[in-house]
C-alpha positions in Angstrom: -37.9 70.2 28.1 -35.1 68.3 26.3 -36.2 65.4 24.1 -34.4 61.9 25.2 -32.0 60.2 22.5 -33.3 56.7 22.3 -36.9 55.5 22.0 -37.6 52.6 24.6 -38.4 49.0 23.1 -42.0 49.1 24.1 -45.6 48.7 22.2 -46.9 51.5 24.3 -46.5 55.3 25.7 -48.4 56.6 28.0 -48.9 60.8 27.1 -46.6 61.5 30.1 -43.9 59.3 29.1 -44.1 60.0 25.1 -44.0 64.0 26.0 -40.9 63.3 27.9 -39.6 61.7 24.6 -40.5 64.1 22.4 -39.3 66.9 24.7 -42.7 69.2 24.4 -45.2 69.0 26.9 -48.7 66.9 27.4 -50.6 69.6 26.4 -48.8 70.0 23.0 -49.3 66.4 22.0 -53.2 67.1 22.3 -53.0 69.7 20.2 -50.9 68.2 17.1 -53.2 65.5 17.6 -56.3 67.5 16.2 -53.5 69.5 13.2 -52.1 66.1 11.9 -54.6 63.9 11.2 -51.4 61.1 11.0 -51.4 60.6 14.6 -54.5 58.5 16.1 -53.2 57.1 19.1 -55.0 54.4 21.0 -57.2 55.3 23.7 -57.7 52.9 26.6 -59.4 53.4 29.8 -59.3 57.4 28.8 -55.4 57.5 28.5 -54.0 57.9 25.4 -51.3 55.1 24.2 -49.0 56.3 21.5 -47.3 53.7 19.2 -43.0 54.2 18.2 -44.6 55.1 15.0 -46.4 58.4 16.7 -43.5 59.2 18.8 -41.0 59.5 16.0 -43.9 61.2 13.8 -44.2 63.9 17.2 -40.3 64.1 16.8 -40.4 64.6 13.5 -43.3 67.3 13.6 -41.0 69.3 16.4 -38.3 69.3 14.3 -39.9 70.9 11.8 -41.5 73.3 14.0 -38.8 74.4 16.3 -35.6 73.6 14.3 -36.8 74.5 10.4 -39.2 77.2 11.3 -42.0 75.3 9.3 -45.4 76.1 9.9 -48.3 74.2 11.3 -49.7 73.8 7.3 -45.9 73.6 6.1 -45.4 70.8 8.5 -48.6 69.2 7.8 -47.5 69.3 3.9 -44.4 67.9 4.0 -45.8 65.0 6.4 -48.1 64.2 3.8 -45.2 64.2 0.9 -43.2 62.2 3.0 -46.0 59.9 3.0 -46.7 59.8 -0.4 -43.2 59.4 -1.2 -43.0 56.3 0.9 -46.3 55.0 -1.0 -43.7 55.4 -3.9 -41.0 53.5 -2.6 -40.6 49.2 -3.6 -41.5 47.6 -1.1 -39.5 44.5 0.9 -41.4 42.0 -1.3 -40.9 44.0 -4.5 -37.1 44.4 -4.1 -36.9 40.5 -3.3 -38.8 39.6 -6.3 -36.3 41.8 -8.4 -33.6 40.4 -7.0 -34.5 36.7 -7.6 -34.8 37.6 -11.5 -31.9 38.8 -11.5 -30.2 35.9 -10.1 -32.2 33.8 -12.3 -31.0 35.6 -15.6 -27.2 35.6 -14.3 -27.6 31.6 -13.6 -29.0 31.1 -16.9 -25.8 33.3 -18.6 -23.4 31.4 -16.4 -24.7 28.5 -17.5 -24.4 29.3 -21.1 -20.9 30.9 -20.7 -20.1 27.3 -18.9 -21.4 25.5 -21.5 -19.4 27.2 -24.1 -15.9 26.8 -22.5 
């Protein structure tokens, strides 16, 4: 089962369709679901509904798995410091607020240097 390249623009997968995606079969999305305690999809009328976010972490698990040779606890380790490293990161609002202080200090030098000339 080969994985497909581009994830459609949708809020929902059904377990059929996301399987397809991530290129492993139903069966195998049921089971990372109980060893990575990252992916809670939504459950509607007894089908399972995965999220983009759950379809690139499934991706992301297979790689590991099948390309990198990682176990099901070396996967479920390096998930966890990926998230923790993400935690780490500035966010949007952060990186904004430290931008606008920094154009605030180079108005106030240009300012000065104008004033000087």
């Amino acid at each position: 089962m080969a994985s497909a390249g581009e994830i459609p623009d949708k809020l929902y997968f059904r377990i059929g369709e996301a399987s397809r995606l991530v290129g492993v079969r139903p069966y195998v999305l049921r089971y990372w679901e109980k060893e990575f305690d990252v992916i809670k999809p939504e459950k509607h009328s007894g089908q399972r509904l995965y999220r983009r976010r759950d379809i690139e972490l499934f991706r992301e698990i297979r790689r590991c798995l099948h390309s990198e040779r990682y176990t099901i606890e070396g996967t479920r380790k390096k998930l966890k410091r990926r998230q923790a490293d993400a935690a780490v990161e500035p966010t949007a609002r952060e990186c904004l607020a430290s931008l606008k202080e920094d154009l605030v200090s180079l108005r106030k030098l240009l300012r000065r240097q104008y004033l000087k000339d």
